[in-house]
MIBA-410233 format. One record per residue (C-alpha): x negated, y negated, z negated; residue in one letter. Coordinates in steps of 0.05 Angstrom, whole numbers, plus 5000, padded with zeros to 4 digits. Example, Ala and Ser with C-alpha at 12.3 -4.5 7.8 and 13.67 -1.06 7.14 Angstrom:
475450904844a/472750214857s/
//
This chain:
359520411545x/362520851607x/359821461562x/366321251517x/370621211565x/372621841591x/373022231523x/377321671502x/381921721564x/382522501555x/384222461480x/389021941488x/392122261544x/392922951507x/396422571451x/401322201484x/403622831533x/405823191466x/411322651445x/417823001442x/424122861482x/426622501416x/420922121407x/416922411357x/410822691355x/410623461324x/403723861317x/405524171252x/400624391202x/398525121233x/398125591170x/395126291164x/397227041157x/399226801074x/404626361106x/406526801153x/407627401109x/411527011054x/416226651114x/416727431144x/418027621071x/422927121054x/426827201120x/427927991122x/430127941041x/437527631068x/438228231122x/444228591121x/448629051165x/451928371183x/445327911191x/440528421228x/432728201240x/431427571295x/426027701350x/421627221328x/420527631260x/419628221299x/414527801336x/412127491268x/409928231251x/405928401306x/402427681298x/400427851229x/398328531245x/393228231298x/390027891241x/388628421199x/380828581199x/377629141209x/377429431142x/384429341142x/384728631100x/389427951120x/385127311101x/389026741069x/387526331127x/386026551211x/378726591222x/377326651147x/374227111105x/378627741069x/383827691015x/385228150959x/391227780944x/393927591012x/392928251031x/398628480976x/402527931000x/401828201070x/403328871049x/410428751018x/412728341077x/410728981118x/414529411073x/421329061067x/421328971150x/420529681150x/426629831097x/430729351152x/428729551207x/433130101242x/429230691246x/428930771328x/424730211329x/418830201377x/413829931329x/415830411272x/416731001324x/409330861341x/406830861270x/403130211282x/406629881222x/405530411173x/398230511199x/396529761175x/400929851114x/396230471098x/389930091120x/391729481077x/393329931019x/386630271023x/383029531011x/386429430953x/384130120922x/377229860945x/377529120933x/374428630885x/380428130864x/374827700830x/373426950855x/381426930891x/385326310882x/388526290813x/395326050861x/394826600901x/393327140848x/400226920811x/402926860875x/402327600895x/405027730825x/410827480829x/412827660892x/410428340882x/414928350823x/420428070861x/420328680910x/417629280866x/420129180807x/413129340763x/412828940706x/407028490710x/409227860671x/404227560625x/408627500572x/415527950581x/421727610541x/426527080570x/423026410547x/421526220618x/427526100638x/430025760576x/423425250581x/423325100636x/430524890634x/429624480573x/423224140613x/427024010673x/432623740638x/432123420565x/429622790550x/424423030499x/420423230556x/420422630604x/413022430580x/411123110607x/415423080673x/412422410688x/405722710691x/407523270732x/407923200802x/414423190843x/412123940879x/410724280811x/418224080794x/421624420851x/417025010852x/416925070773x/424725370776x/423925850827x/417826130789x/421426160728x/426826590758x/422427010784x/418427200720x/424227170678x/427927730726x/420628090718x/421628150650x/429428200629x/429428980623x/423728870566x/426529110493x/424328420466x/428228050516x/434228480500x/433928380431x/432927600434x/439027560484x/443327890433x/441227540370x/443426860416x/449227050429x/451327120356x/449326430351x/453326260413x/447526040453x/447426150525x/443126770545x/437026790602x/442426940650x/445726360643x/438825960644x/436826260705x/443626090741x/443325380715x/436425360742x/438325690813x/443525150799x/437424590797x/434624930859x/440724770902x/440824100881x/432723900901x/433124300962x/430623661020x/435923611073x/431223961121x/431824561084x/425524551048x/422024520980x/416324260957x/413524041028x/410924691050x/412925361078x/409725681005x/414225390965x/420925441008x/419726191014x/418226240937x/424925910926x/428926290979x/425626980953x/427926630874x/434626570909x/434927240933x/434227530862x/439927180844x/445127440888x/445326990943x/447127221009x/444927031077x/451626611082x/449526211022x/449425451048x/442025311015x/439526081046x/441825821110x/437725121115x/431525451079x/430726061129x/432825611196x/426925101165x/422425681161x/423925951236x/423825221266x/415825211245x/413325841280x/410625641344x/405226011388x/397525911389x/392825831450x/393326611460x/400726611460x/401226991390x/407626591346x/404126371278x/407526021217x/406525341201x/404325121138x/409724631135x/413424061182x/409423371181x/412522961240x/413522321206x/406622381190x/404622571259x/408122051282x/405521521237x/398321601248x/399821661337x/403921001324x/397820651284x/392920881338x/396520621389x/398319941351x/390619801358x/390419191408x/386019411470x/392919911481x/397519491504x/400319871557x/402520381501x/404019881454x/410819771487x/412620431448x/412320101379x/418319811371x/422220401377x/417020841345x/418120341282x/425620371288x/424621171283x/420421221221x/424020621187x/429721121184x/426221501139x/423121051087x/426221211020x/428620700966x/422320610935x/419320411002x/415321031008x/414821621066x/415922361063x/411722761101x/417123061148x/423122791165x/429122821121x/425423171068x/427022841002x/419122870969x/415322220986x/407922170992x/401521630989x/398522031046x/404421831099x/406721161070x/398920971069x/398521021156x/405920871157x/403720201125x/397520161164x/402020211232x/407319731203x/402519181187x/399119181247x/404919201291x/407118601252x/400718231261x/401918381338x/407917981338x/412718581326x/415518201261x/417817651312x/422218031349x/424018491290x/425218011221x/425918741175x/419618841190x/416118401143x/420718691087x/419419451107x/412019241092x/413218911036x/417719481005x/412320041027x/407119590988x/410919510927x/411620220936x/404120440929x/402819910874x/408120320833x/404920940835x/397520660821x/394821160764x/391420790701x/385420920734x/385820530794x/386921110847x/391721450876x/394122140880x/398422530938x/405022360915x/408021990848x/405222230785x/403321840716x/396822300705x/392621870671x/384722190669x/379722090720x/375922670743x/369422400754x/365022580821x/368923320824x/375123530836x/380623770791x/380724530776x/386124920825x/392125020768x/390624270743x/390524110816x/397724390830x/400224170775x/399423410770x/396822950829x/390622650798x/386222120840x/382722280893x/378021890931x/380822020999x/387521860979x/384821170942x/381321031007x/386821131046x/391220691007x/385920121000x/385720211080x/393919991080x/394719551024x/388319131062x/392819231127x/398218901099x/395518361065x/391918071127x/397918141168x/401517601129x/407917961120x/407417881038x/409517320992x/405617070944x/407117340890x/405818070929x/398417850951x/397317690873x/399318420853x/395918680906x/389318320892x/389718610824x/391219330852x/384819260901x/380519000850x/382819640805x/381720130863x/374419870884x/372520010806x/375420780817x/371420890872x/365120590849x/365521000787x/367621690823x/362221610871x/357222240859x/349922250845x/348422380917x/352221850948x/358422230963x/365822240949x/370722900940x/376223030978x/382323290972x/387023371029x/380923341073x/375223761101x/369723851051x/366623041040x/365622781095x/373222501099x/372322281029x/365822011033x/367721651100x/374521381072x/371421081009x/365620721043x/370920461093x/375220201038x/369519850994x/366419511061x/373219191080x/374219001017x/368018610993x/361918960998x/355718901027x/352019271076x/346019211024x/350219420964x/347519970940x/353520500937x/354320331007x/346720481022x/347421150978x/353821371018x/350321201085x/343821661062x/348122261050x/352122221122x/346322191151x/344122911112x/350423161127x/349723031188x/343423491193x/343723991145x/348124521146x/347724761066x/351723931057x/358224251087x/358624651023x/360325291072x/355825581114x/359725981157x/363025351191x/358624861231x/358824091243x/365724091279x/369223551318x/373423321248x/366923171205x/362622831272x/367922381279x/368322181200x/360822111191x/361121621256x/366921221211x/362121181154x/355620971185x/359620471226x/362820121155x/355220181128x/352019961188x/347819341158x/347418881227x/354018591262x/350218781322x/349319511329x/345619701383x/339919801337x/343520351295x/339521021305x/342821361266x/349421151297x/347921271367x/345421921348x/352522211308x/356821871365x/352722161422x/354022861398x/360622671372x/362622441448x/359923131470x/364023481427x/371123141431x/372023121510x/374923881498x/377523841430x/373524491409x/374724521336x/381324241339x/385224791327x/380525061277x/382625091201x/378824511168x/383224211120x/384324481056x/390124621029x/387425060971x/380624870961x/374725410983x/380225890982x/385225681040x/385925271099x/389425001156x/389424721219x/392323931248x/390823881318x/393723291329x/390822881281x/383523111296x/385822881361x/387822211331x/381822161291x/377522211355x/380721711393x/380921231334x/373321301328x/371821231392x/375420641400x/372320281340x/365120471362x/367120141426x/370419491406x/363819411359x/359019561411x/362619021451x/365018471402x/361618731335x/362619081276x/367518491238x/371518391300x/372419181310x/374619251239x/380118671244x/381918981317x/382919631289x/384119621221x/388119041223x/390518941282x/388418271291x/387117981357x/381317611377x/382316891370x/382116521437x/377916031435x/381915331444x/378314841496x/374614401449x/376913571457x/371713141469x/371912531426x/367311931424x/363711751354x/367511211355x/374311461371x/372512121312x/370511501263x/376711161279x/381211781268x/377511961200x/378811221178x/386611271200x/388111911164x/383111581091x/388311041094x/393911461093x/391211851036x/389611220997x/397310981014x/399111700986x/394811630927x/398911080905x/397410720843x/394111030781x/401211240758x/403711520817x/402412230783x/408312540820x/406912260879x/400512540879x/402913230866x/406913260917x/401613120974x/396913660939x/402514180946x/403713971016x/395914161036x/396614750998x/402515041028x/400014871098x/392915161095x/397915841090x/396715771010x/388815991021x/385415261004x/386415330933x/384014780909x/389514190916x/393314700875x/389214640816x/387713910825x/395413840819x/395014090755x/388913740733x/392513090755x/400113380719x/395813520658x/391512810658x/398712420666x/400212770600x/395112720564x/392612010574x/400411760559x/399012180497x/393311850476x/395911100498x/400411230436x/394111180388x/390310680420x/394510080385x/393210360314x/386210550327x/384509850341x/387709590282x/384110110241x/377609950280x/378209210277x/383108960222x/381008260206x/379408050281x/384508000336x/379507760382x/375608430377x/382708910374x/384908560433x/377708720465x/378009390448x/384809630473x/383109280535x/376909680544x/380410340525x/386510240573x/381310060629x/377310730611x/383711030615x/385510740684x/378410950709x/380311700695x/387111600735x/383111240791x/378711910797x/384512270809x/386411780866x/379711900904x/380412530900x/387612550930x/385812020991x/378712450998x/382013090995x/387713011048x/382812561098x/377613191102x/383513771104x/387713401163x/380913081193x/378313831201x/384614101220x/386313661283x/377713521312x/373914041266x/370514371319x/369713741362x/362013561371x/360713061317x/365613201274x/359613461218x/356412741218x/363312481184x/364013131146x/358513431120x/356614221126x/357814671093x/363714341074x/366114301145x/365315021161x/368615241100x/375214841124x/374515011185x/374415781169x/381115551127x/383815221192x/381915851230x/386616351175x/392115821176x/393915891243x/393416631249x/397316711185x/391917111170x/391617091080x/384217071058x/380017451010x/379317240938x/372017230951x/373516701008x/378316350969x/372616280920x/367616010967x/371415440992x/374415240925x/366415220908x/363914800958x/370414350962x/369814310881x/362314190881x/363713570936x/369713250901x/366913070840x/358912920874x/362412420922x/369412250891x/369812420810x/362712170787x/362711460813x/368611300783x/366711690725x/360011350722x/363010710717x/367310870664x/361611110624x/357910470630x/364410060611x/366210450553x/361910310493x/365410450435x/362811050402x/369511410370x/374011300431x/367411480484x/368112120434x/374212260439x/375612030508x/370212490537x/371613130495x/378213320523x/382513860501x/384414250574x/390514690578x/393814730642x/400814990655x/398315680679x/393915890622x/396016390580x/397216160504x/390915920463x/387115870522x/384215140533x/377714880557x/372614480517x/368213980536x/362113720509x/360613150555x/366913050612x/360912460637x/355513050659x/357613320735x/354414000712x/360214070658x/365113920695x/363614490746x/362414940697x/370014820673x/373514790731x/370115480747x/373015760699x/380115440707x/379515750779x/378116400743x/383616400691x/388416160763x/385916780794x/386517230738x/394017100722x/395517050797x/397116500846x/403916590838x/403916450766x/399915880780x/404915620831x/410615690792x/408115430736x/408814690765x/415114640749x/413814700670x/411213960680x/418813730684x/417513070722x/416413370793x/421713230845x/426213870871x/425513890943x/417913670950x/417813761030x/424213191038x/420212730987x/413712781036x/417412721095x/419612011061x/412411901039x/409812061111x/415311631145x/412911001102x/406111171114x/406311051182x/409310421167x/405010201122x/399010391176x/401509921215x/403509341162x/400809461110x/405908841070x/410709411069x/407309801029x/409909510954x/416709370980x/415710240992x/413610360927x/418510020900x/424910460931x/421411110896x/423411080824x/421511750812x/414211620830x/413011470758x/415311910702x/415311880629x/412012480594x/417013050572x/423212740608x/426813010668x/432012590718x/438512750701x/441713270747x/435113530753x/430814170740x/423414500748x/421714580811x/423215290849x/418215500902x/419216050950x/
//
């Protein structure tokens, strides 16, 4: 385990030495020469006799001519291969420094500048343009056109501008803006300017603008300045569009076409957004970022460090969550840099993940907003959940799934589609905050729902091979890793078979070289410590020593990430096979996350490593076990029976009834489910036997018309049939609320599983254990304990009294009706209702109350909660009403002549059907 420890101490070190003075953390994305010459490009177009040339664009230049090649090319990205296109790009930044530049210039006195100009130019003559980026192909169009003035539009007359107005702004086309992502919209004027100015000399365009303005319709200028108008408006508050460096110099250069000035308010953020991201590499050269990201730097440092084995840097996340709490939006969602006004999945997803856990820690505590800012975030993501089930980048209502592949580059740009990464991601935070038991109820429903919608994306997007795409991440490993990660927290097996599939091709990946889908780039730090992540969420032992293939990735993962040697490497795409870029901070963040997982499950194993880290959930201390006698555990099991049985009341103490069942529910932390439906079962009985008391008068007579003797039999022998039902419902109440307070106060004492039974015991127990961490479980546990509880209460509790009944009840029409009930609980939807055949056969009866549990967790436990109060005859403030019943319960435990004398002070304890106290209303629950 020592092996982990110093790469871990290094990494962690490294990250916390590049906090800023102001307390974020600030890598930004580290672009390539493309980004470079489009930020030199847009920043020399506003230089005048009055705004000369900065030193860092002078400085910019001969940065970007040290990455020209040596057949005189600029890749799209440092270290990659050569670009046709980014080579033209390249060239006209060149060109208009040199127009600014004054001519005694060292670097154009040397003819260095015009020497690569020349070089670069000769490429092009000998170039193949085939297989570029589609983006970066129209990109060097338009800026070409921008600066040269060739005509090169597609189309040359002045629609552009006109629709894309009309898109922007008419209500016709708010299907279409919906399903366009929030990027495309900023970007979407500038490129309309620009091809509209491309093409406003054309004879067509001149002919159209006249024949408008006999009609009195405004002409493309007009358009173009109400879209320049548009531009203004979205421009983020850091100066910035569209998240990246691309698009703010596409809209500055847009700008520039227009008139505007380097005085111009908008000119003036944009370009001083621009210079604040060039910063200098390893070899001192200044590159261009590919855009700001310190929220999102920030966020994934704070949710490392809010793992719990850091507690000595844990101090930091109070103020940490103070800072990026400043920059949630409305909708409870993150932007990706700070004051930027375009929110993302990406950074709410680990803004979520850190908020969670440091609310789990005990942050929430100290901090009461915090629970809301999680709650917000969550409602957030559950907004922006496509029809799918995934999630894209940012908020888009794209409705198509795109299988095991991703989405082709224009499609890509255009709309934010779901990606498997991104799903993962979000699965990873939604999971977050539902254990941390920040959410209400009525949250964890629609979250359950959104899981349950999100698992079924990535099952069905997983590829023949095992794998999963990515988008925002190298190749698919992240994917891959992400997904498996997701679909182990949230239900699945080890043994399932996607996970086996996804664990198969790691372990390929892992060794062959043709899997990374590039063969000029090896098995870097970035994809070791992704492939660790998903063998260590498909890793089929909680033990795992005796992973192979495990120990195998993370001993030449540990090798690897005590220098960091890939980590300033460009490995994440940001146009797919075409162009990427580098985060060397959150490969570093990666790395120390891994390594901590692998060693939390080495030590504790792999469920208590994923609540540590995922979750931040602490591991629960383990209380001194009391030691009780038999006799003293017998003695407390029979002291809290009799206070059930007092709280059972008498067969028409429905209400009464009700009210303890709620009580057990809401302090098991609303996970033992089942008092909540047996309060409806005993709501709905209440109803429906006072229902059918109203026929049993005239059925005798009908049944028995000339003999009083046998009428008077046979309503007795109904009524007592009908009492035996109601007496079920008692034993189930008095059995119920001796085994959930029994378990809670001397569950784990020795003994306590010779009074009650396993596997009942452990399955309260494990409730118990939730409870007190207010830690909300599963649906999948929720259904196991409902099961075993439900199977136990009617074995031991229903059927003898049921039994009984049976025997007693011989008439043939009222054993058929009585025992063919028509179910419909308060929470089913409308026309829903459950038939028995035989309510006497144990079998049935499990089979129906499965599926009541079913229809409960279909329309949400909220619903179900609520839904209470349609009875009408339950009291308003439940928790004052037990406090009563548990005050005369102790009274009654010790003299028990009290008890009537109790009964009778609590009018309310018996209802009549359909009628409500006066004053009163349905109950409200929180």
């Amino acid at each position: 385990m020592n092996t982990f420890e110093e790469p871990l101490q290094s990494v962690l070190d490294r990250i916390i030495a590049q906090r800023g003075p102001d307390g974020w953390w600030d890598s930004a994305m580290e672009g390539g020469p493309i980004h470079a010459s489009l930020s030199l490009l847009a920043t020399t177009s506003f230089c005048s006799p009055s705004h000369t040339l900065a030193q860092d664009d002078r400085e910019l230049v001969s940065s970007l001519l040290t990455a020209q090649n040596d057949v005189g090319a600029f890749p799209a990205y440092s270290a990659g291969p050569a670009s046709y296109f980014a080579t033209r790009i390249a060239i006209e930044a060149l060109e208009n420094f040199q127009r600014v530049e004054p001519a005694n210039d060292s670097t154009a006195q040397s003819g260095s500048l015009q020497l690569a100009i020349n070089r670069a130019k000769e490429f092009l003559q000998s170039g193949d343009p085939r297989g570029e980026s589609f983006l970066h192909r129209q990109t060097a169009l338009l800026v070409e056109a921008a600066f040269s003035g060739k005509k090169i539009a597609p189309v040359r007359f002045h629609l552009y501008a006109l629709v894309t107005f009309l898109f922007l702004t008419h209500w016709l086309f708010k299907p279409l803006r919906l399903i366009s992502s929030a990027a495309f919209q900023q970007i979407l004027p500038a490129a309309a300017i620009l091809l509209q100015n491309n093409s406003r000399n054309a004879p067509l365009t001149r002919l159209i603008d006249r024949f408008l303005r006999l009609l009195h319709i405004r002409s493309a200028e007009q358009f173009n300045e109400a879209l320049a108008k548009i531009m203004c408006e979205t421009q983020s508050a850091n100066g910035s569009w569209g998240w990246t460096v691309l698009a703010t110099s596409i809209s500055l250069i847009a700008l520039h076409t227009r008139g505007h000035d380097a005085d111009s308010p908008p000119v003036l953020k944009g370009i001083s957004y621009l210079r604040a991201l060039r910063r200098r590499d390893n070899e001192g050269h200044l590159i261009q970022s590919w855009g700001g990201c310190r929220v999102w730097d920030t966020a994934n440092v704070a949710d490392l460090l809010a793992i719990p084995c850091f507690e000595r840097h844990y101090l930091m996340s109070g103020d940490i969550a103070r800072l990026l709490s400043g920059e949630q939006g409305a909708n409870g969602l993150m932007p990706f840099d700070r004051t930027m006004a375009l929110q993302d999945h990406d950074s709410s997803a680990v803004y979520l993940n850190f908020l969670a856990k440091a609310y789990a820690l005990g942050l929430g505590a100290k901090q009461p907003w915090v629970g809301n800012a999680v709650e917000v975030c969550v409602l957030g993501l559950l907004a922006d959940q496509h029809k799918d089930g995934g999630w894209g980048f940012a908020k888009c209502d794209w409705a198509f799934a795109t299988g095991s592949k991703p989405p082709s580059e224009l499609l890509n740009m255009i709309s934010d589609v779901s990606t498997p990464d991104m799903t993962g991601r979000c699965l990873l935070a939604l999971m977050a905050a539902r254990q941390s038991g920040a959410l209400s109820v009525s949250t964890l429903d629609a979250v359950d729902v959104s899981i349950c919608n999100a698992r079924e994306y990535l099952l069905q997007s997983q590829a023949r091979d095992g794998s999963w795409w990515s988008r925002w991440l190298p190749e698919k490993a992240g994917g891959t890793s992400l997904s498996l990660l997701a679909l182990r927290i949230t239900g699945s097996n080890p043994d399932a078979v996607h996970l086996k599939r996804g664990r198969e091709w790691i372990i390929s990946f892992g060794t062959t070289k043709e899997a990374l889908g590039a063969g000029s780039r090896s098995l870097g730090q970035t994809d070791q410590a992704f492939c660790a992540l998903g063998l260590l969420a498909t890793t089929p032992n909680e033990r795992i020593e005796g992973d192979e293939p495990l120990r195998k990735a993370l001993s030449n993962f540990t090798t690897q990430s005590v220098d960091a040697t890939d980590a300033s490497l460009p490995v994440f795409p940001f146009v797919p096979r075409h162009e990427y870029y580098s985060a060397p901070l959150y490969t570093s963040v990666l790395t120390a996350f891994t390594l901590v997982f692998y060693r939390t499950a080495l030590k504790c194993g792999i469920c208590v490593a994923m609540e540590e880290c995922l979750w931040g959930r602490t591991r629960e201390k383990r209380k001194p076990v009391p030691q009780r006698t038999a006799i003293e555990l017998v003695e407390a099991y029979d002291r809290f029976r009799k206070k059930g049985i007092f709280f059972a009341g008498s067969p028409e103490d429905i209400a009464q009834r009700v009210v303890v069942h709620y009580t057990v529910y809401r302090g098991s932390g609303r996970n033992f489910t089942f008092p909540l439906l047996a309060l409806h079962g005993a709501a709905w009985a209440h109803g429906y036997f006072n229902f059918l008391s109203i026929f049993v008068g005239p059925y005798c007579v009908i049944r028995h018309p000339f003999s009083y003797e046998k009428r008077r039999a046979l309503r007795a022998s109904l009524e007592k049939a009908m009492l035996g039902f109601r007496m079920a419902n008692q034993r189930v109440l008095s059995d119920t609320y001796a085994n959930y307070h029994f378990t809670k106060q001397f569950g784990t004492c020795p003994g306590a599983e010779k009074i009650v039974k396993e596997p009942l015991l452990s399955f309260l127990n494990r409730i118990h254990s939730a409870s007190e961490r207010n830690l909300p479980m599963s649906n999948r546990e929720k259904r196991e304990t409902y099961s075993e509880n439900f199977q136990w209460e009617q074995a031991n509790s229903v059927w003898p009294t049921v039994a009984r009944t049976v025997r007693e009840l011989r008439d043939p029409i009222a054993k058929f009706i009585a025992f063919r009930p028509l179910v419909a609980f308060a929470y089913f939807p409308t026309f829903t209702f459950l038939f028995f055949k035989d309510f006497s056969k144990t079998d049935e009866r499990i089979e129906q109350g499965w599926k009541a549990y079913q229809i409960a967790e279909e329309m949400g436990w909220a619903h179900t909660e609520r839904s209470m109060g349609s009875y009408r005859f339950l009291p308003l403030d439940y928790l004052e009403n037990f406090r009563w019943l548990d005050q005369r319960a102790e009274e009654f435990l010790h003299e028990p002549q009290k008890h009537r004398e109790a009964l009778r002070q609590m009018p309310w304890l018996r209802p009549k059907l359909g009628r409500r106290r006066r004053g009163t209303r349905p109950t409200s629950f929180s």
